[in-house]
VMD Tcl script that builds the backbone (N, CA, C; Angstrom):
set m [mol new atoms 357]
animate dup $m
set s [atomselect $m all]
$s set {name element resname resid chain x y z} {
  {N N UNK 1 A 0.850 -1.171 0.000}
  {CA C UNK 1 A 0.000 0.000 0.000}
  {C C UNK 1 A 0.895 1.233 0.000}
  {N N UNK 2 A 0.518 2.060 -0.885}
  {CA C UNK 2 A 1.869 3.504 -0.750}
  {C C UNK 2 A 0.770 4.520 0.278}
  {N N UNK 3 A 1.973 5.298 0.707}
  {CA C UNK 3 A 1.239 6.237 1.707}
  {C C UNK 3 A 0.478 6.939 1.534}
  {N N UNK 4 A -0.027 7.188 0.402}
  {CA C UNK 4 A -1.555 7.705 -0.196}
  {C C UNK 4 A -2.452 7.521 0.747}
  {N N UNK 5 A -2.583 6.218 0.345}
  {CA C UNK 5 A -3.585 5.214 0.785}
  {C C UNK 5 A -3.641 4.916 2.539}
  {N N UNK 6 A -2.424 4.414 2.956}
  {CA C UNK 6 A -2.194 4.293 4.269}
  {C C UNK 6 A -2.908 5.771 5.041}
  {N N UNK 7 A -2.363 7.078 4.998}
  {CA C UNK 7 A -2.707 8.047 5.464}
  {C C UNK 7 A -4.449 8.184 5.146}
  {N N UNK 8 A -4.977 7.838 4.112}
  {CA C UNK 8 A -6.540 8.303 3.775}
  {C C UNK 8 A -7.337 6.597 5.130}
  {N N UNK 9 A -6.339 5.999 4.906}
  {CA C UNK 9 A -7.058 4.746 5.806}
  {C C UNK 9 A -6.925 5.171 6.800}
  {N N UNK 10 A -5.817 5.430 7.583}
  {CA C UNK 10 A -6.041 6.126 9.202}
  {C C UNK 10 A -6.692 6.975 9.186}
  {N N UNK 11 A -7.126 7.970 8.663}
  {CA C UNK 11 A -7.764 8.831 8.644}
  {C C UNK 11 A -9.057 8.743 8.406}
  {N N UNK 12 A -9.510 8.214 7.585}
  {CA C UNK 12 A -10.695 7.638 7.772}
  {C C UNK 12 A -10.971 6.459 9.594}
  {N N UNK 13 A -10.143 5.514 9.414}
  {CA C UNK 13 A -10.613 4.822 10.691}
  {C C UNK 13 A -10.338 5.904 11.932}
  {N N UNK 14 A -9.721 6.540 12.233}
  {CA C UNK 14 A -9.891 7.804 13.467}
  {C C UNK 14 A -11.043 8.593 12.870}
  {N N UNK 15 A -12.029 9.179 12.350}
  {CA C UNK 15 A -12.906 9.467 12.143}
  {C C UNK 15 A -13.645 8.270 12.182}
  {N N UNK 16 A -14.294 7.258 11.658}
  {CA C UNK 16 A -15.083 6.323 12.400}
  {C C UNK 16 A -14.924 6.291 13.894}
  {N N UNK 17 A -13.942 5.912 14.325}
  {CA C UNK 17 A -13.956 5.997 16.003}
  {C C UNK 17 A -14.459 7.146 16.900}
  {N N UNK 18 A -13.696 8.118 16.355}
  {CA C UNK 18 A -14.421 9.594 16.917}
  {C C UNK 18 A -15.623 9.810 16.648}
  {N N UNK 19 A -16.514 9.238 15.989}
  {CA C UNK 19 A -17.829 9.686 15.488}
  {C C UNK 19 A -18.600 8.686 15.891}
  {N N UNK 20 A -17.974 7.853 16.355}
  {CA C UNK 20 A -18.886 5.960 17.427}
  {C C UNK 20 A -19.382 5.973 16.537}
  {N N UNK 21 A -19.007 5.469 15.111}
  {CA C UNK 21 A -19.923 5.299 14.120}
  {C C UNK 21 A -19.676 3.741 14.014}
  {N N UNK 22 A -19.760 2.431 14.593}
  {CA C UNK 22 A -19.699 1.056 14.779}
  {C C UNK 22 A -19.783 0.276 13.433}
  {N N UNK 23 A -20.665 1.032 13.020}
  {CA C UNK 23 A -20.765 0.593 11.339}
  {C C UNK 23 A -19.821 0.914 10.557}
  {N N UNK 24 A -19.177 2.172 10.778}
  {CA C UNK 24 A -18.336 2.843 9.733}
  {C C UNK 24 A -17.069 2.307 9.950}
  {N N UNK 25 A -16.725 1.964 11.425}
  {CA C UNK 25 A -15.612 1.183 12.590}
  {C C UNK 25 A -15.451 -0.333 11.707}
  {N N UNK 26 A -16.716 -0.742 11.460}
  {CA C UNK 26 A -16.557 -2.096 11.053}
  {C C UNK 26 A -16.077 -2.523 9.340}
  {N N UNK 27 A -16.365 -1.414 8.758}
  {CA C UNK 27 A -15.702 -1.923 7.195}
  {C C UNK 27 A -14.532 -1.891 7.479}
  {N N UNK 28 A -13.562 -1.588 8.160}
  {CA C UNK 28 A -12.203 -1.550 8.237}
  {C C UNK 28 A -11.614 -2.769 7.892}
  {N N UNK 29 A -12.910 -3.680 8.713}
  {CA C UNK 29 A -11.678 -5.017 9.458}
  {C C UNK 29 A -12.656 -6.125 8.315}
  {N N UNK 30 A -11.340 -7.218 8.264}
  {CA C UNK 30 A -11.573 -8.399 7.233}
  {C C UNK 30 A -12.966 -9.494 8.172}
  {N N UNK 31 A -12.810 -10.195 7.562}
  {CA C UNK 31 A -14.146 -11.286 8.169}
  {C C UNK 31 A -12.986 -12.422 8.717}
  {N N UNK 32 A -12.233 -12.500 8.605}
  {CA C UNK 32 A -11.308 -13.343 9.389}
  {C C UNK 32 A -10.230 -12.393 10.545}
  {N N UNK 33 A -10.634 -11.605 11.033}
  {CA C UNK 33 A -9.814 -10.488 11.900}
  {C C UNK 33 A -9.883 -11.371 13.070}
  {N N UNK 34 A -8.347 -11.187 13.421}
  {CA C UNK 34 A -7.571 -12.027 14.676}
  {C C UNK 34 A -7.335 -10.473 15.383}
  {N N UNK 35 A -7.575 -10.120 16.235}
  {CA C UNK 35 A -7.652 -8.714 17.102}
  {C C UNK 35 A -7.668 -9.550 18.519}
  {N N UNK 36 A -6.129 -8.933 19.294}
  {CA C UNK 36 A -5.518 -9.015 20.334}
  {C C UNK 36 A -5.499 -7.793 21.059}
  {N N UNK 37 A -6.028 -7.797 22.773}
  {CA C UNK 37 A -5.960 -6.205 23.331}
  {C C UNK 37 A -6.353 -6.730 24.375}
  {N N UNK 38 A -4.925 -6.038 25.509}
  {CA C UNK 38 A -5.504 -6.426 27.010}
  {C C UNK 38 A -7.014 -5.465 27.369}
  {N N UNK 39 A -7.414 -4.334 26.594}
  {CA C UNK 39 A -8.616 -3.438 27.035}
  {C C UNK 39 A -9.835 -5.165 26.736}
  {N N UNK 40 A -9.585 -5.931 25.728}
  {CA C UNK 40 A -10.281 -7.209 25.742}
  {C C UNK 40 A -11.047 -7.871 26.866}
  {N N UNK 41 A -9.936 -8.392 27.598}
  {CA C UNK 41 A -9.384 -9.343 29.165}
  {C C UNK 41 A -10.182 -7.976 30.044}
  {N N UNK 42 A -10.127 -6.747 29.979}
  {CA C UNK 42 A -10.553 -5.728 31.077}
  {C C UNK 42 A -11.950 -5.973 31.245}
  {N N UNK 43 A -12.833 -5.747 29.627}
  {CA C UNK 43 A -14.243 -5.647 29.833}
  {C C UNK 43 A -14.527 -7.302 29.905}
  {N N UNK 44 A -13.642 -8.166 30.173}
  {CA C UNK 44 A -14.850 -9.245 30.165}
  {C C UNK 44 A -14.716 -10.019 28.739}
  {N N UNK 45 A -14.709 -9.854 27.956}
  {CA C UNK 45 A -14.666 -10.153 27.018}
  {C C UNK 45 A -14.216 -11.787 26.682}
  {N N UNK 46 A -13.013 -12.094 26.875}
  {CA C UNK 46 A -12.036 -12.744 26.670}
  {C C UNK 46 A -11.098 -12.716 27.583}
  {N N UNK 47 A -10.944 -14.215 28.169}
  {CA C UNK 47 A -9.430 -14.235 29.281}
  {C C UNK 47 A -8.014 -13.965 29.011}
  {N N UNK 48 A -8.311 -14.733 27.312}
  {CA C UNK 48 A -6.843 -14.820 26.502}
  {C C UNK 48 A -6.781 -12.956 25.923}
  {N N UNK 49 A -7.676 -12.452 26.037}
  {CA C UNK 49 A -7.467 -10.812 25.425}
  {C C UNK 49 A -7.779 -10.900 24.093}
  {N N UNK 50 A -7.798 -11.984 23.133}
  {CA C UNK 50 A -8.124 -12.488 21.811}
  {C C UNK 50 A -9.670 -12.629 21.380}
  {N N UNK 51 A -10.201 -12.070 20.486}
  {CA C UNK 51 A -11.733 -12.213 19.507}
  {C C UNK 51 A -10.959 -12.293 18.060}
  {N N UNK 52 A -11.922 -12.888 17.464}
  {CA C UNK 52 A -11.646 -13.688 16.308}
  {C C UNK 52 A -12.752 -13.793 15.452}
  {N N UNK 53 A -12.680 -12.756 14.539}
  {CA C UNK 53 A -14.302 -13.290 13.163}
  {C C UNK 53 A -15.032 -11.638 13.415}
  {N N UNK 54 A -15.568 -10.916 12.364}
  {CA C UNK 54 A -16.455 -10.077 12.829}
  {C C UNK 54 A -17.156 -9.741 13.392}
  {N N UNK 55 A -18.451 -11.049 14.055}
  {CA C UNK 55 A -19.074 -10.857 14.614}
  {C C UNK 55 A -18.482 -10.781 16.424}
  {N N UNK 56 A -17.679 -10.862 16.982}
  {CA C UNK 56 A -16.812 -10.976 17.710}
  {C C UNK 56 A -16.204 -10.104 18.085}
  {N N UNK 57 A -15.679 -9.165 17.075}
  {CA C UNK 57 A -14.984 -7.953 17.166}
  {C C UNK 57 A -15.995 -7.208 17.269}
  {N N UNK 58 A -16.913 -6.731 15.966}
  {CA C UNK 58 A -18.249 -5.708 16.466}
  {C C UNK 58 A -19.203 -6.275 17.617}
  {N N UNK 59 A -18.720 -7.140 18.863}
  {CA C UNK 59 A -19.734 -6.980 19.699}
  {C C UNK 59 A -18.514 -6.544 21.229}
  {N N UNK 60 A -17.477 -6.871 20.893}
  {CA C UNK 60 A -16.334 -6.081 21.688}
  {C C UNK 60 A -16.241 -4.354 21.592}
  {N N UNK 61 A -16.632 -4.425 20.256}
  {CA C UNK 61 A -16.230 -2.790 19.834}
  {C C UNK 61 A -17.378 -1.991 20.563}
  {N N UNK 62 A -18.804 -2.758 20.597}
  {CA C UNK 62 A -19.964 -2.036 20.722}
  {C C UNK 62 A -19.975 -2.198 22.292}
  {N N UNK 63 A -19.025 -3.444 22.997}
  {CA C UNK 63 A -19.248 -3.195 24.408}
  {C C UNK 63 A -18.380 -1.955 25.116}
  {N N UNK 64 A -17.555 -1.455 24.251}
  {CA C UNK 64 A -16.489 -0.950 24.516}
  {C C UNK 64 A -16.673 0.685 24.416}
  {N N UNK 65 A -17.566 0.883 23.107}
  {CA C UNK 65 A -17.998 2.628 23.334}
  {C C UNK 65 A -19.063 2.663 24.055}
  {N N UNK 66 A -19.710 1.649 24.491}
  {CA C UNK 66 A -20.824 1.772 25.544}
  {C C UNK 66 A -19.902 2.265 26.793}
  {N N UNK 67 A -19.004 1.420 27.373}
  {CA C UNK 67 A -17.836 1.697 28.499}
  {C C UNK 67 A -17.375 3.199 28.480}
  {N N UNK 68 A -17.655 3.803 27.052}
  {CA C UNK 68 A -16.196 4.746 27.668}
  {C C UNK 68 A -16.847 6.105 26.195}
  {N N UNK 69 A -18.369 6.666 26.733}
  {CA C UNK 69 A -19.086 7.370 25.724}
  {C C UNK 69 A -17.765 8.208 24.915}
  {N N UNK 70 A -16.995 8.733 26.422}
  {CA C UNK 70 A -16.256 10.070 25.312}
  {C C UNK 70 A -14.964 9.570 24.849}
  {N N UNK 71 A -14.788 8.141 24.398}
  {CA C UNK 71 A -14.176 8.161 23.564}
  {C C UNK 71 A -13.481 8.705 22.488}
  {N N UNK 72 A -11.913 9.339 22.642}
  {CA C UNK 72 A -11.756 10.095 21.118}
  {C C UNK 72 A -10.288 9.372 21.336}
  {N N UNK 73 A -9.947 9.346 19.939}
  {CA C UNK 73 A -8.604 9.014 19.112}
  {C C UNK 73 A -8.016 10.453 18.978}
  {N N UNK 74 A -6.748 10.534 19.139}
  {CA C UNK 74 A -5.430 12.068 18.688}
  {C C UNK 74 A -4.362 11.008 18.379}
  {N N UNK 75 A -4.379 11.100 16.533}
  {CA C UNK 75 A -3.234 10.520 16.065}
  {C C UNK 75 A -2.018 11.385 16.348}
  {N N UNK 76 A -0.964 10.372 16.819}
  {CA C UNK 76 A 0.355 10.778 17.067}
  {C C UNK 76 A 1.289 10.605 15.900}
  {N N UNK 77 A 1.322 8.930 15.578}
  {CA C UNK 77 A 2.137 8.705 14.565}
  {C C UNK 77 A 1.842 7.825 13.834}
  {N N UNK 78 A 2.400 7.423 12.611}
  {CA C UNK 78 A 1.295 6.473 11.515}
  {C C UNK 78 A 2.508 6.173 11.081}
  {N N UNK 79 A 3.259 4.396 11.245}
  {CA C UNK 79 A 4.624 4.077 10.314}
  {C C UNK 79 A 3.965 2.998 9.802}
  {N N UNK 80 A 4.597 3.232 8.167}
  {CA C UNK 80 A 3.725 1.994 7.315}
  {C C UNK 80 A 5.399 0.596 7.095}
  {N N UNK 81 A 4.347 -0.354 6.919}
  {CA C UNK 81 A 5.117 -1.078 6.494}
  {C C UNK 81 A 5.155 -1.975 5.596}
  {N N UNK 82 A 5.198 -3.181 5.234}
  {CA C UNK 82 A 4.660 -3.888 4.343}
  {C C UNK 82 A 3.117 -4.704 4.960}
  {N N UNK 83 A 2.035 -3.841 3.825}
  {CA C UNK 83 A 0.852 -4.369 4.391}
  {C C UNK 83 A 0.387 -4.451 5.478}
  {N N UNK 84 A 1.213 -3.595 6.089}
  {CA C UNK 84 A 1.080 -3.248 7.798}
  {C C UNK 84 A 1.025 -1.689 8.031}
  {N N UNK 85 A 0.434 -1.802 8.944}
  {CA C UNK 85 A 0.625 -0.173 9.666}
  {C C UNK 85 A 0.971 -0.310 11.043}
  {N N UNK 86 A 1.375 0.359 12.135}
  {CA C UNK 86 A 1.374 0.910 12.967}
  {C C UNK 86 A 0.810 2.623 13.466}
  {N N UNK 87 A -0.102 2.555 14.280}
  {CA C UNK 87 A -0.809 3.460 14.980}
  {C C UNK 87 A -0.884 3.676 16.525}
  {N N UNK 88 A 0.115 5.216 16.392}
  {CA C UNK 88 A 0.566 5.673 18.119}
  {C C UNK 88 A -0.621 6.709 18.275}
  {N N UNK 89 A -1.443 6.321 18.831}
  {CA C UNK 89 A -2.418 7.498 19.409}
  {C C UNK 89 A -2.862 7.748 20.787}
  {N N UNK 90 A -3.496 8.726 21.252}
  {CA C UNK 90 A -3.925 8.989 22.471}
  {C C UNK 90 A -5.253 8.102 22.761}
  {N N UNK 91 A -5.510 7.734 23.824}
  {CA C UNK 91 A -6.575 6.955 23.631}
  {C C UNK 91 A -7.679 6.931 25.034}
  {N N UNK 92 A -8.275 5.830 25.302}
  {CA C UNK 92 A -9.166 5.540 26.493}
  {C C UNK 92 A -8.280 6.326 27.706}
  {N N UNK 93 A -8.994 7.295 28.276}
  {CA C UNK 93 A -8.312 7.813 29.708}
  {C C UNK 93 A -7.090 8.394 29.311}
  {N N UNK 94 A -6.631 9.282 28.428}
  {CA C UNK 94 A -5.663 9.678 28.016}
  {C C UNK 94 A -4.501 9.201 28.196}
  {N N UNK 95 A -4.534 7.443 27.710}
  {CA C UNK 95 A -3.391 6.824 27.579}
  {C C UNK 95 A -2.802 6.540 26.394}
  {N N UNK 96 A -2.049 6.433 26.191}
  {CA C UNK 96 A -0.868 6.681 24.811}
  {C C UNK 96 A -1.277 4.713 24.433}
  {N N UNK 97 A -1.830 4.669 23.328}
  {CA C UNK 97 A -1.669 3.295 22.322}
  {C C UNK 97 A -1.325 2.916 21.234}
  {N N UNK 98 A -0.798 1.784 20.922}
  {CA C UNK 98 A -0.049 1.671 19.866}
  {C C UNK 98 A -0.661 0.406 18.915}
  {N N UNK 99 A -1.283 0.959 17.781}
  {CA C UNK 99 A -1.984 -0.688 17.484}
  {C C UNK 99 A -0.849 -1.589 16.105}
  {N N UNK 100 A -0.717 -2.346 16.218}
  {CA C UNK 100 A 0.001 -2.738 14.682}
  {C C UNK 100 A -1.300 -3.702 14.512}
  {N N UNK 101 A -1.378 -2.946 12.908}
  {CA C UNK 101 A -2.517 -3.808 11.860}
  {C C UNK 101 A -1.601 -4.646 10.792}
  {N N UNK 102 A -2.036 -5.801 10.464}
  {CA C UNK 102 A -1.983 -6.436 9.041}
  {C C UNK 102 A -3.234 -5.789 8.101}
  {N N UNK 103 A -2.482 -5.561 6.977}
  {CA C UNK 103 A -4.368 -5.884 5.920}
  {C C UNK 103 A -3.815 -6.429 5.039}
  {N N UNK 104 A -5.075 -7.262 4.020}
  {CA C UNK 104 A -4.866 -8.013 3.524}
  {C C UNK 104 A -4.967 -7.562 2.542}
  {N N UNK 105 A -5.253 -7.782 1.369}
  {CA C UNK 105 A -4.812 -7.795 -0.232}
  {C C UNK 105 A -6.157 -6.680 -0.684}
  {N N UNK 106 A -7.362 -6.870 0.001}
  {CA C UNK 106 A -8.412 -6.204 0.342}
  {C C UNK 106 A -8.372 -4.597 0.490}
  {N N UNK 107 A -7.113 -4.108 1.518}
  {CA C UNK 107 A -6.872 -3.078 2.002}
  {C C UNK 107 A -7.681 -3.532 3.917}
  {N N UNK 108 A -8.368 -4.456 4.091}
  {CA C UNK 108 A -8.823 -4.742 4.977}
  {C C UNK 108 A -7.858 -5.113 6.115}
  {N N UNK 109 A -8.595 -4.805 7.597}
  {CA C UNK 109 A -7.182 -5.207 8.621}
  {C C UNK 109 A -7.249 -6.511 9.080}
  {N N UNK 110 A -6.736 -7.596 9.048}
  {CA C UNK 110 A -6.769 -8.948 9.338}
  {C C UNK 110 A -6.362 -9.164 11.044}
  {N N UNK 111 A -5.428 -9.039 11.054}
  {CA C UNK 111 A -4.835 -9.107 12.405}
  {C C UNK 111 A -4.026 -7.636 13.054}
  {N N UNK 112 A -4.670 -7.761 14.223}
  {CA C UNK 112 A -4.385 -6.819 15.139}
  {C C UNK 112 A -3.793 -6.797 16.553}
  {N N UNK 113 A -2.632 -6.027 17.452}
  {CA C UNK 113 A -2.104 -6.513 18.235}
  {C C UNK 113 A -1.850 -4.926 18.628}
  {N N UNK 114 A -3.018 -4.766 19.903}
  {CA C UNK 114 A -3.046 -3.754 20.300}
  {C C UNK 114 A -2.128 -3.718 21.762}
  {N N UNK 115 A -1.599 -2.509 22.356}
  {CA C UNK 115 A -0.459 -1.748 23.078}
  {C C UNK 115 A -1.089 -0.653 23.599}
  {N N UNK 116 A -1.030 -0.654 25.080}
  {CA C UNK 116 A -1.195 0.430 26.085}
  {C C UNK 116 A -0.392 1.026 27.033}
  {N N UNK 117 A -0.371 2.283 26.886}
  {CA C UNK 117 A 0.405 2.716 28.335}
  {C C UNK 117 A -0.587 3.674 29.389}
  {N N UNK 118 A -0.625 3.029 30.346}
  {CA C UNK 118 A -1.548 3.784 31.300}
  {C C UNK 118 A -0.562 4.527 32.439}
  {N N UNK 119 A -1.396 5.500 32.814}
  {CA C UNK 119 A -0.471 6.272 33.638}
  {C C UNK 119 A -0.735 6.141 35.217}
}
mol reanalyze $m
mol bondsrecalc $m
mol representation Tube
mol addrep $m
């Protein structure tokens, strides 16, 4: 993916998030999305921190802006890589997170392996 593209995709998915738009949140991700996140293991979700499949992820995602209405994303930094991204942003409780995405051939994000720092 050249950084065209990468930058219009973060940018678009931080606007879905900021706007709790769940629907708009959800074209992002592939139908086989492997999404890892201790915020997972917090709400209950999952012991292992792991959901797996769409329907799975959009019912994590939807338990999750229920948790935390004022949710907002402040992109920090966006490094691309092959078919990968990395995303440093401000996040839940003004803690600094770091997500690395795969996407697939789609432009879709397959696997995810989300990073927190709480203060």
């Amino acid at each position: 993916m050249k950084a065209e593209k990468f930058n219009r995709f973060t940018s678009d998915w931080i606007r879905a998030w900021n706007n709790h738009d769940l629907e708009e949140i959800m074209t992002h991700y592939a139908d086989d999305i492997d999404f890892r996140s201790p915020i997972i293991q917090q709400l209950g979700v999952s012991e292992e921190g792991q959901v797996r499949g769409k329907q799975q992820l959009k019912d994590y995602f939807e338990r999750g802006l229920k948790k935390y209405p004022d949710l907002a994303f402040e992109l920090y930094h966006e490094l691309h890589g092959i078919n990968s991204v990395v995303l440093v942003y401000r996040s839940v409780n003004n803690s600094i997170s770091a997500e690395y995405m795969e996407l697939n051939d789609e432009g879709k994000i397959q696997r995810v392996r989300a990073h927190y720092h709480w203060h």
